[in-house]
Each structure stands twice: as C-alpha cells, then as structure tokens.
N, C-alpha and C positions, 0 to 999 in steps of 0.2 A: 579559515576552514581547511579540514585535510581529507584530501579525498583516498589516500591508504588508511584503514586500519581496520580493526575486527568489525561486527556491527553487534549491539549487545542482543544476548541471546533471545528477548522478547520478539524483534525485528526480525532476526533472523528466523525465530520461528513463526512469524507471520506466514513469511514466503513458505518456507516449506512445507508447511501446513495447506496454502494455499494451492502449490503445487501436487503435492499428496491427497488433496483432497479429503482432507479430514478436520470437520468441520470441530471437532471437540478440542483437538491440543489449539485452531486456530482461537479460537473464543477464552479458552485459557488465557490467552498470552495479555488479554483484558482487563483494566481493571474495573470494580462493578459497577463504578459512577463514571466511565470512560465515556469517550464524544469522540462518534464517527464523523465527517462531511465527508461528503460523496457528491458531486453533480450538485453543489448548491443545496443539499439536503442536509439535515443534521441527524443525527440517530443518538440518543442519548438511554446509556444504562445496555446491561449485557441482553437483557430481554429484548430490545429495540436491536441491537446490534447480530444475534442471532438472527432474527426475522431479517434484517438488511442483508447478511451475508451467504445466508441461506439463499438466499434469491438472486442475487449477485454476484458474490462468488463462485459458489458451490454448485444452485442450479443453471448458470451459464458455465459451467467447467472452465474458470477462469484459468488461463496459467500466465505466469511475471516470470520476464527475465530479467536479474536487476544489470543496467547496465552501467550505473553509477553511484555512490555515494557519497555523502559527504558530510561530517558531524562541525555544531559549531556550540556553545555554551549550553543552548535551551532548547535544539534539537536535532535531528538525525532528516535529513535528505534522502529521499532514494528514488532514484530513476529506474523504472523498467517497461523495457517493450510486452506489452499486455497480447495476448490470443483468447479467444473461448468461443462458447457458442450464441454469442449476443448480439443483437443487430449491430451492426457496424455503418450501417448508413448514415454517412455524414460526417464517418471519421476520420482521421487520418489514416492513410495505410503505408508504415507501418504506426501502431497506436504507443505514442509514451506518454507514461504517465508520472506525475512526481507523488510520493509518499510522505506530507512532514507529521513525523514522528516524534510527541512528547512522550517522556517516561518518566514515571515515578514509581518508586519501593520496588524495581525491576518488574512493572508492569507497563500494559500501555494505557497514558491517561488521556492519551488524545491522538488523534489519526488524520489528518485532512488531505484529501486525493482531489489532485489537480490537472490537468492535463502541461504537459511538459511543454515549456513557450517553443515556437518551432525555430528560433534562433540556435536550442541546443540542441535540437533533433537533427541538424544537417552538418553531415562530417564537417571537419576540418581542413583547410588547402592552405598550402603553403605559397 
C-alpha cells in the first residue's frame, strides 16, 4: 500500500463536496447501482443514497478532514477527522473515520464508512 499519491478524482470529490456542501456534485460522484454502509446500514442505488446523505451529511453540516490515505489493488482507504452538527454522544472525541472506497468507470461503486480502530487514532512515540 502507498500512502503518497493523488486520490482519484471521484474521491476527491466526495470530500469536497462534502465539505462545500453541495449535495449535487456529492451524488454525482455515484454510480446509479452504488452501495453506501454507514453504521451497519446499507443504502443501495442513488435514490437511497440521496435520502442517506441528505440526512447525514448534509443535514448534519458534516465536515472530513482527511488525515490519511492509502490505495492498494481493489481500493482507496481514507482516514478523516469528522465535525458537524450530529449527536456525538458516545463518540470519540476527536471522531475518525475510515472511507473504503471501490471505483468503477471513474465512478463510486461502493463506499463503506467505518470508524477508524483507535490503535491509529493515537499519535506516534518514539
């Protein structure tokens, strides 16, 4: 796995989409038979995936900072520290989450949102 290099442009406009709050280039980046997991839930097809991120993303003003990434044959890793206006009770604070990301025809075919094991959430010592 290599943790430098671009992220392909679908991914990349996940985030900034989600960041920008703009729920239509986010859904674009889709493709029509895509498969969300979120929290153990699956969301299948952009109609499901709208109503999921509408409510999730967008109506809790979600914002990702990614603080990692890493591609390896069959997908795209991304780690980032999550904020918005969502109950946070019960979560970590600060909240990471992992991204794995499949893609097909430069779309996304599949999305699954995990919470980041907290062996990687705690710096580094030497």
């Amino acid at each position: 796995m290599n943790s430098k290099f671009q992220l392909p442009k679908p991914v990349e406009a996940h985030f900034y989409s989600t960041n920008d709050n703009d729920p239509i280039t986010f859904l674009a980046t889709f493709d029509d038979s895509a498969v969300v997991i979120d929290a153990g839930k699956e969301y299948h097809g952009k109609a499901a995936i709208k109503e999921w991120s509408d409510r999730t993303y967008f109506g809790d003003l979600l914002r990702l900072e990614i603080t990692n990434a890493v591609q390896d044959a069959k997908e795209i890793v991304v780690t980032a520290k999550s904020d918005g206006d969502y109950d946070k009770t019960g979560l970590p604070d600060p909240l990471y989450l992992d991204f794995y990301f499949t893609l097909e025809n430069d779309k996304i075919k599949a999305l699954n949102i995990v919470l980041t094991p907290l062996c990687r959430m705690l710096p580094y010592k030497e």
